[in-house]
C-alpha positions in Angstrom: -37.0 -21.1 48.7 -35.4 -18.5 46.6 -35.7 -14.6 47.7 -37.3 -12.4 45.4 -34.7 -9.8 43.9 -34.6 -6.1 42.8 -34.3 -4.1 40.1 -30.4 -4.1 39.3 -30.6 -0.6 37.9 -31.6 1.0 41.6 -29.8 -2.0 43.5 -26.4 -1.3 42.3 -26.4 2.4 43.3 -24.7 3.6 46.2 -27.0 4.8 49.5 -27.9 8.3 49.9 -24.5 10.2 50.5 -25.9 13.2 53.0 -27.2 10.7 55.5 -23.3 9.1 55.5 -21.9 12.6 56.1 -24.6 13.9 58.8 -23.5 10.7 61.1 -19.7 11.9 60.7 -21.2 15.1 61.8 -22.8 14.0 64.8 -19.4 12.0 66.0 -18.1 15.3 66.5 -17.6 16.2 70.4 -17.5 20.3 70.0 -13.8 20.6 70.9 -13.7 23.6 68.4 -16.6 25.2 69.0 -19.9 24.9 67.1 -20.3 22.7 64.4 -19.8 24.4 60.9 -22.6 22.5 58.6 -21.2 23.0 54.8 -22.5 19.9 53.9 -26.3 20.2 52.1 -27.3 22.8 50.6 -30.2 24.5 52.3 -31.0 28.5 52.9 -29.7 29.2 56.4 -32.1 31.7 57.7 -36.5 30.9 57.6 -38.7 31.7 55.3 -40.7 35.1 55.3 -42.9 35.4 57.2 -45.7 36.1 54.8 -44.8 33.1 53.0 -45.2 31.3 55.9 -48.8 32.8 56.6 -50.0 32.1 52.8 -48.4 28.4 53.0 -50.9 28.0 56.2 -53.5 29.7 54.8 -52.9 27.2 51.7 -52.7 23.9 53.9 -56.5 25.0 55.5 -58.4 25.1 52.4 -60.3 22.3 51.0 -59.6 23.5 47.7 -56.6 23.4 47.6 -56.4 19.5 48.9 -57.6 18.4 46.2 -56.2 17.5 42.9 -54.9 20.5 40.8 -53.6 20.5 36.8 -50.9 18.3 35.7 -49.1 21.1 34.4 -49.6 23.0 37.2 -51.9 25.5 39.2 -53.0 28.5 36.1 -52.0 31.4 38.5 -48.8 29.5 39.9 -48.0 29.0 36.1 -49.2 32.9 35.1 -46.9 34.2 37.7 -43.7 32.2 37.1 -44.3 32.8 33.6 -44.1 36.7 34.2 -41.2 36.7 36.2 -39.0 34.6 33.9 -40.2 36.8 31.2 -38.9 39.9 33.9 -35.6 38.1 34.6 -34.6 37.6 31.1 -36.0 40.1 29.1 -38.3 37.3 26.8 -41.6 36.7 26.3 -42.8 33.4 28.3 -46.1 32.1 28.3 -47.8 30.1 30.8 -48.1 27.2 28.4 -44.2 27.6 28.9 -44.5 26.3 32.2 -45.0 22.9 34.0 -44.6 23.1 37.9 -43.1 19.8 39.5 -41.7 18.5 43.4 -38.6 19.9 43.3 -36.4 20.1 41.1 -34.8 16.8 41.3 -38.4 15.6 39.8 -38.2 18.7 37.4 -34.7 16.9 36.1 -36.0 13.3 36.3 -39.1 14.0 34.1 -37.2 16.2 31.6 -34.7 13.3 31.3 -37.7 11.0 30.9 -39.8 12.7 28.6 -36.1 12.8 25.7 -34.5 9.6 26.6 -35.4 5.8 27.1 -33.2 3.1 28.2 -30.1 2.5 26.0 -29.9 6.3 25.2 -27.2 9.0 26.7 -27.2 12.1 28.6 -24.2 13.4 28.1 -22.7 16.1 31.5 -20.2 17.4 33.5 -17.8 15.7 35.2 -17.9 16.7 38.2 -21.7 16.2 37.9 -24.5 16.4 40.7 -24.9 13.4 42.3 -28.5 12.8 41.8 -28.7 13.4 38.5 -26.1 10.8 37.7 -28.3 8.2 39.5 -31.3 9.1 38.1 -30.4 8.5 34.6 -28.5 5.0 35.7 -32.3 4.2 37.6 -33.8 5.1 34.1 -31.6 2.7 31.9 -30.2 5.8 30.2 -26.4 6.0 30.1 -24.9 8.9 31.7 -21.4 10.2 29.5 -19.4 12.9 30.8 -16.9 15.5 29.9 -14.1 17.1 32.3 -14.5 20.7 33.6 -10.8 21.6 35.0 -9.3 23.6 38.0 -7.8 25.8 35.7 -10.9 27.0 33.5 -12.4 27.4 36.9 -14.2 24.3 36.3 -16.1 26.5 33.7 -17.0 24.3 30.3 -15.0 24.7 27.5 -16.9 24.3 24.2 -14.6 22.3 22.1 -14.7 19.7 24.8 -18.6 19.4 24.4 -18.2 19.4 20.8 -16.1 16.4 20.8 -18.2 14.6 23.1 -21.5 15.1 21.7 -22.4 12.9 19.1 -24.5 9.5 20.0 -26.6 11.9 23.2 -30.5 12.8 23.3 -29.4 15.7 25.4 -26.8 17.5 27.1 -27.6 17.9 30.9 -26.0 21.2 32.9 -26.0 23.1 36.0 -25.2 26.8 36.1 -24.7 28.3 39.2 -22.7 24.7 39.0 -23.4 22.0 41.8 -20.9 21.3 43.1 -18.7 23.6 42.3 -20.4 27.1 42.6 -18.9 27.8 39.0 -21.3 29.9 37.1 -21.4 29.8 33.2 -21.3 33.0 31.2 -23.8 34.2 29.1 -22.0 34.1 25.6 -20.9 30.6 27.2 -24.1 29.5 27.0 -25.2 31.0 23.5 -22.4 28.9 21.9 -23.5 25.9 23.7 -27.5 26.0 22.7 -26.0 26.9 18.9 -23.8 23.3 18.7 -26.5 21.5 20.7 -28.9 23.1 17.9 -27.1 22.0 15.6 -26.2 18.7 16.1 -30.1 18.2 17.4 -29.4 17.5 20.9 -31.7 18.9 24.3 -30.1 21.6 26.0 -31.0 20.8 29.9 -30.0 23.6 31.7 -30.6 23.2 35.7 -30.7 26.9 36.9 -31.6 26.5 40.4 -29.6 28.7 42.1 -29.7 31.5 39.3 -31.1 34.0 42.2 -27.5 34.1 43.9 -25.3 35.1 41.2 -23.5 38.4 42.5 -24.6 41.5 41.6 -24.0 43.4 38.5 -23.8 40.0 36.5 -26.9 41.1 34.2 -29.2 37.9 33.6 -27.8 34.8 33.1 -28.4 34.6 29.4 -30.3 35.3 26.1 -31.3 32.5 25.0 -34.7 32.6 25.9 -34.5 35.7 23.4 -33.8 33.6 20.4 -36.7 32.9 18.4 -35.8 29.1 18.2 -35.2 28.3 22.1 -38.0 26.0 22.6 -36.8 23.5 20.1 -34.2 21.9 21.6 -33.7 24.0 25.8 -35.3 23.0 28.5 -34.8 25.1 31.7 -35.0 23.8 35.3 -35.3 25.6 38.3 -36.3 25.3 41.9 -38.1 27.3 44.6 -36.7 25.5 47.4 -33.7 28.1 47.4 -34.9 31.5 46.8 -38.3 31.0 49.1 -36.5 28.6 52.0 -39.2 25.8 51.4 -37.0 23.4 50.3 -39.8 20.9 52.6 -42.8 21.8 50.4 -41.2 20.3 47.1 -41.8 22.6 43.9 -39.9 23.1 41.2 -40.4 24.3 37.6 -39.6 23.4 34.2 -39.7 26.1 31.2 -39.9 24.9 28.2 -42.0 24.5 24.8 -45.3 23.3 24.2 -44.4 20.2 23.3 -42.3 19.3 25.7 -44.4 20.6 28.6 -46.9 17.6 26.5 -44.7 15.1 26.8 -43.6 15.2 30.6 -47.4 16.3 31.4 -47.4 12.3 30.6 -44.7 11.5 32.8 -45.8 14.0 35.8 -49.1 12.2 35.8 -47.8 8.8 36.2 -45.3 9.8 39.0 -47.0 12.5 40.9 -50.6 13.8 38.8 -49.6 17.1 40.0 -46.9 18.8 42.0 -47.7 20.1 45.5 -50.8 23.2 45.6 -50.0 24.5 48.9 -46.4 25.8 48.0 -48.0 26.4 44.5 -50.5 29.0 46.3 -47.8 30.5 48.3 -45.5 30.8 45.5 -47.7 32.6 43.3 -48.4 35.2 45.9 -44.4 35.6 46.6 -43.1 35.8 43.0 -44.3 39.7 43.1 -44.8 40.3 46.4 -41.0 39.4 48.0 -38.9 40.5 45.5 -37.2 42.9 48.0 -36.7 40.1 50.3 -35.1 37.8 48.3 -32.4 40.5 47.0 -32.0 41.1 50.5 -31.1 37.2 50.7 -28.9 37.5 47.7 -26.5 40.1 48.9 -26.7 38.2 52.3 -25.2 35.1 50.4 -22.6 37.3 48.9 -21.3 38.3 51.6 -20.7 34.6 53.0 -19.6 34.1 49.6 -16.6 36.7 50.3 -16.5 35.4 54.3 -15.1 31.9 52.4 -13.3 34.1 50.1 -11.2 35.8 53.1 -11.2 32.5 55.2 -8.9 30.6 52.3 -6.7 33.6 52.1 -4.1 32.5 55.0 -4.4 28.8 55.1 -2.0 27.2 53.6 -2.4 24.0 51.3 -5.8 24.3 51.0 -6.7 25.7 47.4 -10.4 27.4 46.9 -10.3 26.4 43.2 -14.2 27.6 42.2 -17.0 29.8 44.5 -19.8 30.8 43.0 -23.5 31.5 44.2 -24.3 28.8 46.9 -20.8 26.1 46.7 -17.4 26.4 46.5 -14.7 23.5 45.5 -11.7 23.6 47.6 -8.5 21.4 47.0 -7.2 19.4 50.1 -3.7 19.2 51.1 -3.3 15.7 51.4 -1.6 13.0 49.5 -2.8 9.5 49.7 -5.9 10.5 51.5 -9.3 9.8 49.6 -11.5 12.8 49.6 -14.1 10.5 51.9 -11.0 10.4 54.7 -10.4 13.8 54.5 -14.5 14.9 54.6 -15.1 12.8 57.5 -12.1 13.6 59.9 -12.6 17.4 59.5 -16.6 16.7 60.3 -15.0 14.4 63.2 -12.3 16.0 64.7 -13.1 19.2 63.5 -16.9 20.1 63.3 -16.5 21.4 59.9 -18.7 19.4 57.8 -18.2 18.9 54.0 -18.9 16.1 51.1 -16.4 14.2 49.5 -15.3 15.5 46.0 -15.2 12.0 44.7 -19.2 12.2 45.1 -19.2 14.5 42.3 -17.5 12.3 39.7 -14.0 10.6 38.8 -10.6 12.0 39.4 -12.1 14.1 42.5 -10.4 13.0 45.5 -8.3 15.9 46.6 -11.8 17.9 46.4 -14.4 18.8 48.8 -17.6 20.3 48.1 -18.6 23.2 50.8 -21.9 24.7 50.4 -21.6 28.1 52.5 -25.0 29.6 52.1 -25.6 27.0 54.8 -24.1 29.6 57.8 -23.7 32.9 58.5 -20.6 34.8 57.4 -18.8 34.9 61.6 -18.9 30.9 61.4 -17.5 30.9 57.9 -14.3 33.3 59.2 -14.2 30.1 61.9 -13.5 27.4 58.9 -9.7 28.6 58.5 -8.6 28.4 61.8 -9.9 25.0 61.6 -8.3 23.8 58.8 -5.4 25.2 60.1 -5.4 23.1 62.9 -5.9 19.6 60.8 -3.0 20.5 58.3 
């Protein structure tokens, strides 16, 4: 009797790659002292604890168990509305927003609501890992372009240009996973202009926006431009900034009519994104803005801990650091970057992923994710690497 089969699109994908990297973790014996997680990327302190009191508060209420708007919770959506408006000096409306789970959903619907099977999404290569499946899950053909150790693995436009003819839309990250490489502003303005010109989506995944350092200025003007809703569509998450990365909400900004168009998506995935983190979220947006600063700088300063802890280690190159990753260069030829990620979680207790996650051409890269630990750990990671070189 034959065995039924699977879908060829999800059975050909490789497994999850952080379960694979926590078991190297857990091999390790402590020889060097604690284990240094730099694997996922997850806030390492808790959330407030008024966030914690409105998310109980939230989970109590009948109302709230209930189903909520497709789009989104009105005040959830009012409030994020008027704090993207704040951030970036524009006018966005709460018909701007539609609140999702996460914002691996917010990407997945976005992609789903401008492309069908036997279109392209053209990205970065190297690329975040679950965006590339996603779009091979979806049928949609996933093209890339290279972003280079020597531009700080910072797009250059000419290279989109040549690579963007035949794509629905062009898919980035900025603060950059996996790289930490943050896009500037003017950056940014030429890439909506070609991508306006040539008709193609703009999908700009801003999730970790809230750690850029300080005096940066917002991240850009394009929401400023009288034509950004016809072809930009901004991602973002809450899992960061609030620590919830458990209670699942993210948020896409956008125009009316795309909002309408993944409103039909959203409803036959999910029919509406979590209400208790929507609750809580609304309540935080203007009430822990001091907090979340406070967090910001905090991550700066592991930022510059990684920063120092490269500076007298020889053969190991930080080649990018920005906001919550940095992309370091191993020392070692012939070694994949899987070999090298899973004998310094081994032997070592500093715990990494494999740059050839990320894309082709990556293995003598590791991605390290140091918002993970506080900044005396972080000074620990050069002695270590010391040691295995």
């Amino acid at each position: 009797m034959p065995k039924p089969g699977f879908n060829p699109l999800v059975a050909e994908l490789s497994q999850p790659p952080i379960p694979a990297v926590q078991a190297w973790a857990k091999a390790y014996d402590g020889a060097h002292g604690q284990l240094i997680d730099l694997s996922q990327a997850v806030p390492g302190y808790p959330p407030h604890p008024d966030m914690l009191a409105w998310l109980a508060e939230a989970a109590g209420s009948a109302a709230l168990a209930g189903y909520g708007a497709i789009e989104g919770d009105a005040a959830t959506r009012a409030a994020y509305a008027a704090h993207v408006s704040e951030l970036y000096g524009a006018i966005i409306r709460p018909e701007n927003v539609h609140l999702t789970a996460g914002c691996n959903q917010a990407f997945t619907v976005a992609a789903m609501a401008v492309a069908g099977p036997g279109d392209a999404i053209l990205m970065t290569n190297p690329c975040y890992f679950n965006h590339e499946t996603t779009l091979q899950m979806m049928g949609v053909e996933a093209r890339y372009f290279d972003c280079t150790a020597d531009n700080g693995f910072v797009p250059r436009i000419e290279d989109i240009a040549d690579a963007l003819d035949g794509v629905k839309a062009l898919a980035l990250v900025s603060p950059n996973n996996p790289t930490g490489a943050i896009y500037p502003p003017a950056l940014l303005a030429d890439i909506f202009a070609i991508c306006r010109e040539r008709g193609v989506w703009l999908i700009l995944d801003e999730t970790y926006r809230d750690f850029i350092a300080s005096l940066s200025g917002k991240p850009h003007d394009l929401f400023a431009r009288p034509d950004w809703q016809d072809n930009l569509i901004q991602l973002y998450s809450f899992s960061k900034s609030f620590c919830i990365p458990g209670h699942r909400l993210g948020a896409i900004t956008a125009g009316p009519e795309v909002i309408g168009q993944v409103a039909k998506v959203m409803d036959n995935l999910q029919i509406c994104a979590p209400r208790v983190p929507q609750y809580a979220v609304a309540r935080g947006l203007p009430a822990l803005g001091g907090w979340r600063e406070a967090n910001r700088i905090e991550i700066e300063h592991r930022a510059n801990a990684m920063r120092a802890a490269f500076q007298h280690v020889t053969g190991w190159e930080l080649q990018a650091i920005g906001a919550y990753f940095a992309f370091v260069r191993h020392p070692f030829d012939g070694l994949t970057s899987s070999k090298v990620a899973e004998k310094l979680a081994r032997d070592y207790g500093v715990v990494t992923i494999p740059g050839s996650y990320f894309g082709a051409g990556l293995d003598r890269h590791l991605r390290v994710a140091f918002a993970n630990v506080g900044a005396e750990q972080i000074g620990d990671v050069g002695g270590r690497l010391r040691m295995m070189t």
